[in-house]
C-alpha positions in Angstrom: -8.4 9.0 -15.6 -10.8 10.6 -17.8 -8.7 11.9 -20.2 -7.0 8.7 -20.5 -10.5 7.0 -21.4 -11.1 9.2 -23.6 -7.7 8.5 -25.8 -8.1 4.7 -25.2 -11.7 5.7 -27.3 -9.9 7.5 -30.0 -7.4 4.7 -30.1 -9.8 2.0 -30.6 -12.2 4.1 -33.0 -9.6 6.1 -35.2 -9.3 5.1 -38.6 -5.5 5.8 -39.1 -3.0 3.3 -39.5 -0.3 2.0 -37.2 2.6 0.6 -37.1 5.4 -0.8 -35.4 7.7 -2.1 -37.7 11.2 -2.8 -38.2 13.6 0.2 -37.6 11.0 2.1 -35.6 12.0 3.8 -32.6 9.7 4.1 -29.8 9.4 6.2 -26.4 6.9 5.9 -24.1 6.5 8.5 -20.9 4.0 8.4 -18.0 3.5 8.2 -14.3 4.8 4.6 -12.6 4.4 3.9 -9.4 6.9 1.1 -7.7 5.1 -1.2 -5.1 7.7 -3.6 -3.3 6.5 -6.6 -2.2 5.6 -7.8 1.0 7.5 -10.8 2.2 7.0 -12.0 5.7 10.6 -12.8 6.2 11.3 -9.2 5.8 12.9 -7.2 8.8 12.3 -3.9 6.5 9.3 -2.4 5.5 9.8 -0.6 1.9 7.3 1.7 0.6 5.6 2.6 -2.4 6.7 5.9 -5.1 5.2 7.1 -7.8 8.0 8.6 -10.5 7.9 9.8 -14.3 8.4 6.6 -16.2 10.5 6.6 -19.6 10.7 3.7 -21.9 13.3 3.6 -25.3 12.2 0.9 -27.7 14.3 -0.1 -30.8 12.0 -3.0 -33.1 14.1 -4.7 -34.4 11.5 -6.9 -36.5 7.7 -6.4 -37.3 7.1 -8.1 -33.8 10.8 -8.4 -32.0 12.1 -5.4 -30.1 14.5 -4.2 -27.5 13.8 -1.5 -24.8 15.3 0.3 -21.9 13.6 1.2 -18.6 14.6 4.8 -17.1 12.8 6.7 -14.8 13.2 9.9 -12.2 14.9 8.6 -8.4 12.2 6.5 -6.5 12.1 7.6 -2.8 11.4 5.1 -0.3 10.4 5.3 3.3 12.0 2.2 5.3 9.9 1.0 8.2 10.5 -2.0 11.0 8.1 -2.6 13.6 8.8 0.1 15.8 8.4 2.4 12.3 10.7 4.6 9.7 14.4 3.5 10.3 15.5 5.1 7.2 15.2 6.8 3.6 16.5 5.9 0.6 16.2 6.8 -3.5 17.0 4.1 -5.6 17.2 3.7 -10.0 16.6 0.8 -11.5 17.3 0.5 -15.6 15.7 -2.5 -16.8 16.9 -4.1 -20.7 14.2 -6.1 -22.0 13.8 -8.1 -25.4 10.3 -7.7 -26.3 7.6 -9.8 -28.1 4.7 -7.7 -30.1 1.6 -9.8 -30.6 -0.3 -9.3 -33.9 0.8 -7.5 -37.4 3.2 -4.4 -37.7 -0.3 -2.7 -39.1 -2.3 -3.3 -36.1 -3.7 -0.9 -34.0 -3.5 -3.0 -31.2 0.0 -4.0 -29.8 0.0 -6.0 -27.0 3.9 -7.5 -26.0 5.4 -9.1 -23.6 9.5 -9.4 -22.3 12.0 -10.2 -20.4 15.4 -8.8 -19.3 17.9 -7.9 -16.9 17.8 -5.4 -14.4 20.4 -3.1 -12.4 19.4 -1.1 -9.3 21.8 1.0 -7.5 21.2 3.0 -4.2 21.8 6.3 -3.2 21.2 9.5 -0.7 20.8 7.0 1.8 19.8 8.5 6.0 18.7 7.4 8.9 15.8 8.3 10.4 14.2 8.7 13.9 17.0 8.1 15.9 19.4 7.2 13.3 19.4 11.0 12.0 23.3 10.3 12.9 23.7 6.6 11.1 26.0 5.3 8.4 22.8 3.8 6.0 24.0 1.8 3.0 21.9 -0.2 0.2 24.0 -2.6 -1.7 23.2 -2.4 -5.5 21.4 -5.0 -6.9 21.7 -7.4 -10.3 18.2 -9.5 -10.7 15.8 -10.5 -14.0 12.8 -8.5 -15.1 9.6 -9.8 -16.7 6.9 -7.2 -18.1 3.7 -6.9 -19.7 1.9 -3.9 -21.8 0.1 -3.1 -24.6 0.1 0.1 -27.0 -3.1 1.6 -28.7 -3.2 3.7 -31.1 -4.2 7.6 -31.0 -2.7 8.5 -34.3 -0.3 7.5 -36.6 2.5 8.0 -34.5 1.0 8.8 -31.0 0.0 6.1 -28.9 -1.7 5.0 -25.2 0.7 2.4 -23.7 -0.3 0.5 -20.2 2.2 -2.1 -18.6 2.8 -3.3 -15.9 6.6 -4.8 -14.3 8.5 -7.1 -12.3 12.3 -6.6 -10.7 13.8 -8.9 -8.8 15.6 -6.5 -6.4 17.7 -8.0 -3.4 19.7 -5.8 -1.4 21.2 -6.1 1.5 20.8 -2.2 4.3 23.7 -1.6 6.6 23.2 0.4 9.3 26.1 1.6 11.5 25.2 3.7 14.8 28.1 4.4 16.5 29.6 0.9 17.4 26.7 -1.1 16.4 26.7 -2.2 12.6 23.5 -4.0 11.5 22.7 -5.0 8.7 19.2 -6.4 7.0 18.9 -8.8 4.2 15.4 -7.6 2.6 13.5 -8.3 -0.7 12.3 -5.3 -2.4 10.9 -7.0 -5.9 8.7 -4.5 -6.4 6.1 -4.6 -9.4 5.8 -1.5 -11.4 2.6 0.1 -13.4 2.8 2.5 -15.9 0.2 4.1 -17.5 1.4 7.2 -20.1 1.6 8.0 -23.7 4.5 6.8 -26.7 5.6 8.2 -29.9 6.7 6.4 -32.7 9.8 8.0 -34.5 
């Protein structure tokens, strides 16, 4: 956290110039962490994971841009009442356009977007009890809304903060011998990420 002060100070006190303009190509890498939501109506219990967080920008104009989410496999730990019933990784790409607020020489880019995002299951397993189950996620199609802002270190290095939403359904199967159950559960999880970009 300190060292990450300490470039948001150099950001706001270099005197270089910055730029996203049209035709730059951006990429942005830091920790995210994934928190799904709690709903009430929920049978399932999905916890939090924090991953390495990539981002792929294309600006299309001064202030317009398009950008893909990527990221290593979240891991999540699946609870119900009587605890973990299951483990499952999960990716979820995310295309968003993007709006940048202010000039393409400011130092300060705050944007905004909205997209489309894809989530597909994997290496799912039973736990406690259900070491032996069939566990399947059904992958998930749902819109994505996000929030950020880049600062600018140098010329072409920059702090970048933002913060997502997925709209993530999905529906767990669990078959146990003869008994198949399966749980409709909302995951939309809101992502922060917190890292460093590089403007190409």
């Amino acid at each position: 956290m300190k060292k990450i002060s300490m470039l948001v100070a150099a950001a706001l006190l270099a005197p270089s110039a910055f730029a996203h303009q049209a035709g730059d190509f951006l990429v942005r890498g830091g920790a995210i962490i994934v928190s799904p939501s709690k709903d009430s109506n929920n049978t399932l219990d999905t916890h939090s994971d924090t991953q390495l967080g990539l981002t792929f920008s294309y600006m299309l104009t001064d202030n317009w841009g398009l950008e893909l989410l990527g990221a290593t496999p979240f891991a999540h730990s699946i609870h119900t009442g009587g605890g973990e019933v299951a483990k499952v990784k999960h990716l979820p790409p995310s295309l968003m356009a993007q709006y940048y607020f202010g000039h393409g020489q400011s130092k300060v880019r705050p944007y905004i977007g909205a997209g489309i995002n894809y989530t597909f299951f994997f290496d799912e397993e039973g736990r406690n009890g259900l070491n032996e189950a069939d566990v399947s996620a059904d992958d998930s199609w749902g819109l994505a809304a996000q929030a950020g802002i880049d600062m600018a270190v140098t010329d072409n290095v920059f702090v970048n903060g933002s913060v997502w939403y997925m709209d993530i359904d999905t529906d767990v199967t669990v078959t146990h011998g003869a008994s198949v159950t399966t749980y409709k559960t909302s995951i939309d999880p809101i992502g922060l990420m917190v890292g460093l970009g590089y403007r190409f």
